[in-house]
C-alpha positions in Angstrom: 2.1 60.5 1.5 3.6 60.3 -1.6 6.6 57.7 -0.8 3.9 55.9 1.1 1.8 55.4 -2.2 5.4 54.6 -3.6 6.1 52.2 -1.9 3.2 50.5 -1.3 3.1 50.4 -5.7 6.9 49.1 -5.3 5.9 46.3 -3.6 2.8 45.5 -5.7 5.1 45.6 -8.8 7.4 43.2 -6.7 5.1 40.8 -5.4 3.6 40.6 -8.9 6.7 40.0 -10.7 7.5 37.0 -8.0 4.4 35.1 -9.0 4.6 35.7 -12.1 7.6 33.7 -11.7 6.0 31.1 -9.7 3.3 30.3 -11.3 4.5 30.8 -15.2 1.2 31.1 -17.4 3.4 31.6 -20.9 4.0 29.4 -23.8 6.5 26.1 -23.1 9.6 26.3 -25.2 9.2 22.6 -25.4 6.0 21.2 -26.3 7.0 17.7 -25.6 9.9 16.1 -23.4 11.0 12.2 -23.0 12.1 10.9 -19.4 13.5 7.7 -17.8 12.6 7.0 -13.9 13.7 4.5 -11.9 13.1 3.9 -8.2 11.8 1.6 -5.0 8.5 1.2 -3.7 6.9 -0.4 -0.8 3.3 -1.4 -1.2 0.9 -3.8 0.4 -2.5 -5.7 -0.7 -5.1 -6.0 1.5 -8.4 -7.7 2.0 -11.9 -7.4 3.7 -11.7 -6.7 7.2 -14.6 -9.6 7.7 -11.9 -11.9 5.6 -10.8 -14.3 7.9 -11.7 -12.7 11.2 -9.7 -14.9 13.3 -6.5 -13.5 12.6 -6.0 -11.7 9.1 -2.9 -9.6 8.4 -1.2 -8.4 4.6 2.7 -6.8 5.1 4.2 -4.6 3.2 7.2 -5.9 0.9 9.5 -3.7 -1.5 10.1 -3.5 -5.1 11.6 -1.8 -8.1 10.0 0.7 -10.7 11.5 1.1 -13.8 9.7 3.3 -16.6 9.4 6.1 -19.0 7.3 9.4 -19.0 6.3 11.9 -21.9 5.5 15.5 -20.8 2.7 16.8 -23.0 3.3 20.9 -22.1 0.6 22.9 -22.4 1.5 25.7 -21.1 5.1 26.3 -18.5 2.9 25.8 -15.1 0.8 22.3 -16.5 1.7 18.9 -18.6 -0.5 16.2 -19.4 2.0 12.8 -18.4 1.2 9.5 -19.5 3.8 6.6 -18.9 4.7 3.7 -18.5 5.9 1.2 -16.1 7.3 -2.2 -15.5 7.2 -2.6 -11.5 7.8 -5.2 -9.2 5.5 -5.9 -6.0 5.8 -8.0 -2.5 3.7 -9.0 0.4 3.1 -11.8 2.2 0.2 -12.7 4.0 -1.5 -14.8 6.7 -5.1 -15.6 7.3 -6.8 -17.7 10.0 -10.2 -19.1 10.2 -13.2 -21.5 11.4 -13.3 -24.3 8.5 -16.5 -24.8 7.6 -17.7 -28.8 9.2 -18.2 -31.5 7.0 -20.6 -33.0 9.1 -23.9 -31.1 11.0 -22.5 -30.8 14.7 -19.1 -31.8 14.3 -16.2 -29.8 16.4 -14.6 -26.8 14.3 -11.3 -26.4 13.0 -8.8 -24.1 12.3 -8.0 -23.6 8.8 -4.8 -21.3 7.8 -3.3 -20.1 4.7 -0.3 -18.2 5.2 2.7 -17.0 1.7 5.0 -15.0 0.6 4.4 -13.2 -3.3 6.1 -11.5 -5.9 4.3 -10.0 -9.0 5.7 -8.1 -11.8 3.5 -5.6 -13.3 2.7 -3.1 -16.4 1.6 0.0 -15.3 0.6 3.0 -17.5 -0.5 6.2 -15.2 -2.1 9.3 -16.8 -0.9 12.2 -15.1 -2.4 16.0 -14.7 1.2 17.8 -13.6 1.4 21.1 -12.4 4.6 23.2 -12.1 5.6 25.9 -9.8 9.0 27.8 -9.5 10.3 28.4 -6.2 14.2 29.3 -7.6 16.3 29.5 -10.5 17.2 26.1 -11.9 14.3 24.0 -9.2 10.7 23.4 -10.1 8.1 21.8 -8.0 5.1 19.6 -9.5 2.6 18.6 -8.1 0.8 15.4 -10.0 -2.3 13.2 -9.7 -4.4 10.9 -12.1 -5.2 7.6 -13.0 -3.4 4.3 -14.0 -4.0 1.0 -15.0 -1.5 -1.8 -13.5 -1.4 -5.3 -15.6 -0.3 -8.5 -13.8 2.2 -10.3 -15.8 3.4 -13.0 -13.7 2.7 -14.1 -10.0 4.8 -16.1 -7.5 3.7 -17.8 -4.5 4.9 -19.2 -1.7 3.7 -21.7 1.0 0.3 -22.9 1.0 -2.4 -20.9 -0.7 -6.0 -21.8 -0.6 -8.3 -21.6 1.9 -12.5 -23.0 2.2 -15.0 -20.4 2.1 -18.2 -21.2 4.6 -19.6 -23.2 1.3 -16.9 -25.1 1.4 -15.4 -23.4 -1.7 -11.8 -23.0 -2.4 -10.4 -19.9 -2.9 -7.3 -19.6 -4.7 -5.1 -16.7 -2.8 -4.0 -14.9 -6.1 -4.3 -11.3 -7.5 -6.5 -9.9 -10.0 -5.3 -9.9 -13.2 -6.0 -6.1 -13.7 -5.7 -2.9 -11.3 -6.7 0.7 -11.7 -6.7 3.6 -8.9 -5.6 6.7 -8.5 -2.0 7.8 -8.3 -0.7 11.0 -6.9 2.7 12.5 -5.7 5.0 15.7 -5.7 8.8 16.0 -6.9 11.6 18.1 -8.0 12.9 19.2 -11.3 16.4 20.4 -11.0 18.6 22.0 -13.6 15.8 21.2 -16.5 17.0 17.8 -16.2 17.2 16.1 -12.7 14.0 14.9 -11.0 13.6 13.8 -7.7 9.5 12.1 -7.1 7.2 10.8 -4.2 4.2 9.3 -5.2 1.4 7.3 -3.7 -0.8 4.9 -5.3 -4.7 3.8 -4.3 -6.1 1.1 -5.9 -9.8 1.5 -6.7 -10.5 -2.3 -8.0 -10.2 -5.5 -5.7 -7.0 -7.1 -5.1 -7.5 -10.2 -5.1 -8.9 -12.6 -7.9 -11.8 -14.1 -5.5 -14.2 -10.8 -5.1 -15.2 -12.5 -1.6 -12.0 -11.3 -0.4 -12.4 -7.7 -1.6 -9.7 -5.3 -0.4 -7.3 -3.1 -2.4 -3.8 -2.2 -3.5 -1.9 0.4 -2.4 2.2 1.6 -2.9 4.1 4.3 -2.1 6.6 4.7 -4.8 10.3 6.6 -4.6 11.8 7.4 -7.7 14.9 9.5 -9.7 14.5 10.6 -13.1 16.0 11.9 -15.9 14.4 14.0 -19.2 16.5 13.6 -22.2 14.5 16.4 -23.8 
């Protein structure tokens, strides 16, 4: 009974000491760190589903993600990291619709509006990160929070308006601002070398007519680097 009640204490101790090791509640050696990332992404913008219903279709496109982040340790297992971001994004797009008659009882027409685009952005994400060590030398975080993306310039291809039923033009062109929520998991290896997945869901509308609605969305790849 007695090597029983050993054991079964043994193992307590054990398990005990291995989460303790996992999830680290003590005091960062480091209160703040500095770190370069750099990756690919592939994201997409898309509209209202009642946009265009006659044929309406956003693709994804790729880009690049260059940035910095500061981790704000608070204790070993969680960091406050804000950042910033200059990131590239792609699409094209093509959208097919009923134009709206000049005339009472004249035939209708097909009106399309079909481009290519390729925006370059500032992003600054706010990130709650929490860490978690599964061996010597590799820690796993786990990351979400918000961001704000800024537009800084716009290229479009092809034609690019199309008539709303009022006969309005609407300029096919993004919103100059963009916030969501952006989330994602990674590796630190070596107190040094990360290796991140992230996904971002924008909350605001796309595109710079409201009428079109839709959001912004990316899933981003990136290697990183902390200097300290």
């Amino acid at each position: 009974m007695k090597r029983i009640a050993l054991a079964i204490l043994s193992l307590c101790t054990l398990f005990s000491a291995s989460a303790q090791e996992f999830f680290d509640t003590g005091e960062p050696e480091e209160v703040f760190e500095l770190g370069a990332r750099l990756g690919i992404n592939t994201s997409n913008s898309v509209t209202k589903k009642d946009f265009a219903p006659v044929y309406n279709h956003c693709s994804w496109g790729t880009g690049f993600d260059a940035g910095i982040v500061a981790n704000l340790n608070i204790r070993n297992y969680i960091s406050v990291q804000p950042g910033f971001f200059f990131e590239s994004r792609s699409g094209s797009y093509t959208f097919i619709d009923y134009e709206a008659p000049l005339n009472p009882g004249a035939g209708q027409t097909l009106q399309v509006a079909a481009g290519n685009y390729l925006r370059y952005t500032f992003t600054v994400p706010i990130m709650l990160s929490f860490h978690f060590n599964v061996a010597n030398d590799v820690r796993w975080n786990v990351e979400a929070g918000p961001y704000f993306a800024f537009n800084l310039k716009t290229n479009v291809s092809d034609k690019n308006e199309f008539k709303s039923d009022a006969g309005h033009d609407i300029t096919i062109k993004h919103k100059a601002m963009d916030f969501g929520f952006k989330m994602g998991t990674g590796l630190t290896l070596f107190d040094r070398y990360e290796v991140y997945a992230h996904y971002m869901a924008g909350c605001n509308n796309a595109w710079k007519k409201d009428i079109m609605g839709g959001r912004n969305k990316a899933w981003v790849f990136t290697l990183g680097y902390l200097f300290f």
